[in-house]
C-alpha positions in Angstrom: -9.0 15.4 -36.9 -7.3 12.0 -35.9 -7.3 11.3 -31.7 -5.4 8.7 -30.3 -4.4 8.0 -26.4 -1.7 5.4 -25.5 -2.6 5.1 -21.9 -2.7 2.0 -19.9 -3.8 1.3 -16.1 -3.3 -2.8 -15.3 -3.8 -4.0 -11.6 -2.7 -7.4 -10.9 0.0 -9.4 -9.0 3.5 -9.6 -10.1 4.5 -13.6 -11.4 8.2 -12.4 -11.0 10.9 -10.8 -8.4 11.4 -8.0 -10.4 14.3 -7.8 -12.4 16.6 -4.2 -12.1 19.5 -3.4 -13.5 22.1 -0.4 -14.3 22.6 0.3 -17.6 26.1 1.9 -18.8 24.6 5.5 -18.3 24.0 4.9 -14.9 20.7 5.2 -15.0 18.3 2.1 -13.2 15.7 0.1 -15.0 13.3 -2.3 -13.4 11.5 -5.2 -15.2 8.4 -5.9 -14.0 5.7 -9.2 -15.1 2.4 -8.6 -14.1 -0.1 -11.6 -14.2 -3.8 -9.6 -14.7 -6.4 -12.0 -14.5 -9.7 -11.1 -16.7 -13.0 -12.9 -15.9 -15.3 -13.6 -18.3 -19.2 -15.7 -18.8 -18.2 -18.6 -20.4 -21.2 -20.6 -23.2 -22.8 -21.9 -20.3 -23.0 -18.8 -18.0 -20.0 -20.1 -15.6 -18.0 -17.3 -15.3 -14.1 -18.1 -16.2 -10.6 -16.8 -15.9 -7.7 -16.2 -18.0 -4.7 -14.4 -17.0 -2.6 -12.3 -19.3 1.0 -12.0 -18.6 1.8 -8.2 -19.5 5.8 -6.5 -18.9 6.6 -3.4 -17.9 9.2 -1.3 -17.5 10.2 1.1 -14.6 12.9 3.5 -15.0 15.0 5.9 -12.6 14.5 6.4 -9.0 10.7 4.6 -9.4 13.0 1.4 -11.1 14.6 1.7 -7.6 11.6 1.7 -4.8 9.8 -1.5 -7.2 13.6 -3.3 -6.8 13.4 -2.4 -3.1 9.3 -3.1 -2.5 8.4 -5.7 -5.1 8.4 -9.2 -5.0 6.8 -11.9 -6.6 3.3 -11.9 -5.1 3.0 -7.9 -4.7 -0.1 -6.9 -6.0 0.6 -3.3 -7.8 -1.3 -0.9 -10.1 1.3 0.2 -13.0 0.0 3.2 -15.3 1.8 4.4 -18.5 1.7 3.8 -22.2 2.2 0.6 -24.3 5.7 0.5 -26.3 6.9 -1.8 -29.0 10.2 -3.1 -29.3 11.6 -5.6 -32.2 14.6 -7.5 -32.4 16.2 -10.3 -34.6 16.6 -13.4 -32.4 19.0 -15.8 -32.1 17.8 -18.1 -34.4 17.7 -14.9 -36.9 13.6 -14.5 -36.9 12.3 -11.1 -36.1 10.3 -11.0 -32.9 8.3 -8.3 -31.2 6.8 -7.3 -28.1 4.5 -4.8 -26.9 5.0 -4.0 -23.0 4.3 -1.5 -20.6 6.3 1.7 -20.3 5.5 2.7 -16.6 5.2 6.5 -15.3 3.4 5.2 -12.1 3.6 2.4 -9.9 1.3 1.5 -7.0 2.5 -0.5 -4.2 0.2 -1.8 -1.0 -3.1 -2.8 -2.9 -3.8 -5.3 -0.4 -5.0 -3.2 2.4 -8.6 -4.0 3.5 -11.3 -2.0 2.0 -12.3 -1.1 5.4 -8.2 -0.1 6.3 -6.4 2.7 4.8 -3.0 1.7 2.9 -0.1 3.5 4.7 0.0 6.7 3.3 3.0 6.5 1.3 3.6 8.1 -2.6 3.2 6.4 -5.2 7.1 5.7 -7.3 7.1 8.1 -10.2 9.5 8.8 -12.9 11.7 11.2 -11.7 12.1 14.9 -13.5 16.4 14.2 -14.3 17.3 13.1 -17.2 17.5 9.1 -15.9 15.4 7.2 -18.3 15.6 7.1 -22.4 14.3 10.4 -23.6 12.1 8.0 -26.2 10.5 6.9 -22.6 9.4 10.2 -21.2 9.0 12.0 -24.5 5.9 13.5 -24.1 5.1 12.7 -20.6 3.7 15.3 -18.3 5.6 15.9 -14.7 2.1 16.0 -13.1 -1.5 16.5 -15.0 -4.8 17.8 -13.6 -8.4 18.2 -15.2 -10.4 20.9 -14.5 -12.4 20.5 -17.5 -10.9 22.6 -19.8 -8.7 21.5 -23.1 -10.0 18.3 -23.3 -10.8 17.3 -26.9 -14.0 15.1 -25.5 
């Protein structure tokens, strides 16, 4: 038996103002560009940086609170699954991309370790019907582990 997870969790600070919009449904998107910075031990033992631009995508009432809280600087934690898209450009090459598509954003990472955040919940997809259904196809409302039915 094949087993395959698409499941992401990136922490880093947006490069961005996020970028929301309505499309004709009236449902609410929210782009998000999240610079994650990965450190590394360089040939000589210095340890070294490189930062990976990685976008996401927020949809529904969660697009809404990341237009409203978000702004370039805002360090967040976005969880979902990875999605591919293609396209023919302008010039008429095919081009790709592989972003995020988000089921959780969290906001207020920058609270002291030794202060509590604000309690406040994190922006989830909502249970309507305002994102794609290719975007919450096989997405859980809410999932909890007590151990059982997990293949590993």
């Amino acid at each position: 038996m094949k087993f395959s997870v698409n499941n992401v969790i990136l922490t880093g600070t947006l490069a961005r103002d996020p970028d929301t919009r309505y499309i004709p449904s009236g449902a609410c998107v929210c782009k998000l560009n999240l610079a994650v910075v990965d450190e590394y031990a360089g040939k000589d033992g210095a340890v070294k940086q490189s930062t990976l631009y990685i976008n996401a995508e927020v949809w529904g009432k969660a697009a809404e609170q990341c237009s409203e809280r978000l702004r370039k600087g805002s360090e967040v934690c976005v969880e979902g699954s990875l999605k591919s898209e293609s396209w023919e450009g302008k010039d008429g090459q095919k081009k790709s991309q592989i972003k995020v598509n988000a089921r959780n954003v969290r906001f207020d990472l920058s609270a002291a370790p030794h202060q509590p955040a604000p309690r406040q919940d994190p922006a989830r997809f909502p249970s309507d019907d305002s994102g794609p259904a290719q975007a919450r196809e096989g997405i859980p409302e809410e999932t909890t582990s007590d151990g059982g039915d997990l293949p590993f």
